[in-house]
C-alpha positions as CSV (number, residue, x, y, z in Angstrom):
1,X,-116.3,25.8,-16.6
2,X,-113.1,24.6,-18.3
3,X,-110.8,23.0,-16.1
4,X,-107.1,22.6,-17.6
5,X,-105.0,20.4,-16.5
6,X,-100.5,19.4,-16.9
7,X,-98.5,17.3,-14.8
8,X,-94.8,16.2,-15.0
9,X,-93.6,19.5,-17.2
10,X,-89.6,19.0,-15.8
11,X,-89.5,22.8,-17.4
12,X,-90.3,22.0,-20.7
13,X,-93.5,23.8,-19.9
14,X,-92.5,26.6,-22.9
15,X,-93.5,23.6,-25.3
16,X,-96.9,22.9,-24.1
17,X,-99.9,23.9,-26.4
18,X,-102.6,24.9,-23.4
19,X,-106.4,26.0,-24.3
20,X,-108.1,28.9,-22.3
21,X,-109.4,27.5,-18.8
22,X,-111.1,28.5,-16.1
23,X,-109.1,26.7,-13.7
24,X,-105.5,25.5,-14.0
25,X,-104.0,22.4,-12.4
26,X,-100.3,21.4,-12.3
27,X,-99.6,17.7,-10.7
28,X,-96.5,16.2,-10.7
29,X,-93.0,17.4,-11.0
30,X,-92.5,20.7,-12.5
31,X,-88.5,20.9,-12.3
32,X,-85.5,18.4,-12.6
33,X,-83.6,19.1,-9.6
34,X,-85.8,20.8,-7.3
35,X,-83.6,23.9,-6.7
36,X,-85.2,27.6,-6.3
37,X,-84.2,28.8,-9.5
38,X,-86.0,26.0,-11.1
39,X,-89.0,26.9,-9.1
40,X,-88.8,30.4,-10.0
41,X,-88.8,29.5,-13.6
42,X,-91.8,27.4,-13.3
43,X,-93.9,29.6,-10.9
44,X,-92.9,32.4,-13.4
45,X,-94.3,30.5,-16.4
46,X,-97.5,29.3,-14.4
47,X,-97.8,33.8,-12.9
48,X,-97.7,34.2,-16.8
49,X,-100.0,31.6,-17.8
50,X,-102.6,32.4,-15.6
51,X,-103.4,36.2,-17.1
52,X,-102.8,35.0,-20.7
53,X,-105.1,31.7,-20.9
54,X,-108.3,32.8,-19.1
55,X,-111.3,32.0,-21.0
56,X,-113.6,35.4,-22.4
């Protein structure tokens, strides 16, 4: 099991390099001023990251 693991991405998320995982963990802040459309984009990237980085 592969456990992959970010923290403190402020929505720079697009420049993170991230290996397959089994398991994805975010700690930390993911936006700058903690509105909802910050949150959106962040929960967005994390909806798509979860379907494209799953390990074979």
């Amino acid at each position: 099991m592969r456990i992959v693991a970010v923290s403190d991405t402020h929505l720079f998320h697009d420049e993170l390099v991230m290996p397959p995982g089994d398991i994805f963990v975010h700690a930390g802040d993911m936006c700058r001023a903690g509105d909802l459309e910050e949150f959106a984009r962040a929960a967005s990237w994390i909806r798509g990251s979860s379907r494209s980085r799953r390990r074979p």
